[in-house]
N, C-alpha and C positions, 0 to 999 in steps of 0.2 A: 472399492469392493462392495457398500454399501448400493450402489449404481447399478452394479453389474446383477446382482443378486436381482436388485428389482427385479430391471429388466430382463432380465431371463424368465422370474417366475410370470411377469406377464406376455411373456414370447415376441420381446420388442427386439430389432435387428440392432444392436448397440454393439459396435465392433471392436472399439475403444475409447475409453476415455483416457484424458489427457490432463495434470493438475499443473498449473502453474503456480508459484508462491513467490510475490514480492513481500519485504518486509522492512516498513519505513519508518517516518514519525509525520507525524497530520497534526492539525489544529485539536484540541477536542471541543471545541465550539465557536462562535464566529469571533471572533479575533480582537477582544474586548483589550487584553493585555496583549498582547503578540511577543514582544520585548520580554517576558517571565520565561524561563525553560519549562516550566510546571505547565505552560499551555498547549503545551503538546503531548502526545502520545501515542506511544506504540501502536503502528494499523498492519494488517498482510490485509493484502490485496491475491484476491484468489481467482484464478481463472481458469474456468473447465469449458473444454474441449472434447464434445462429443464425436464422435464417428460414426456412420449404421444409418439407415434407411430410416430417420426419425423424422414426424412431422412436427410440426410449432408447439402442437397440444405434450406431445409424449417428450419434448426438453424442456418445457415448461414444468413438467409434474417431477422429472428428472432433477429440476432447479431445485425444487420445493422437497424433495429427497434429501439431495445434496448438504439443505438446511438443519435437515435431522438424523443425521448423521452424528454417533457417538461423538467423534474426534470435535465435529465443529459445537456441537454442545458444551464440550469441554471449552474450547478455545474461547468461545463468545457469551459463557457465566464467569470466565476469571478462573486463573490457576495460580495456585500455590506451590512452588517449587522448592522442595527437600533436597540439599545435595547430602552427601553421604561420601564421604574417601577414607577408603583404608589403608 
């Protein structure tokens, strides 16, 4: 949504975007312990897929967008999750 918004208010042909979401576990640094399960951590892997008559410059900026975007701000300072059942 955030993408589309730009794009629009700057009158860029963005005809769809596309999100991909893997979600694994990764090293979290070069592989000192590898054998500890604590040396890993949860990674998503995100992959956007632009559509529209864009040049290198305007999905570059699109990138750089994508980064400040609410949701990924969330995701990439750390969330804290409250469950709640009644």
């Amino acid at each position: 949504m955030t993408l589309r918004l730009y794009a629009a208010r700057k009158g860029w042909d963005l005809r769809e975007v596309v999100v991909e979401l893997d979600i694994g576990r990764a090293y979290a640094e070069d592989c000192a312990h590898c054998e500890d399960p604590r040396a890993m951590v949860e990674q998503i892997t995100r992959r956007i897929t632009l559509q529209g008559a864009l040049d290198a410059a305007q999905k570059a900026r699109l990138a750089e967008i994508a980064a400040k975007c609410p949701v990924h701000k969330t995701l990439t300072a750390g969330l804290r999750v409250k469950d709640e059942v009644g």
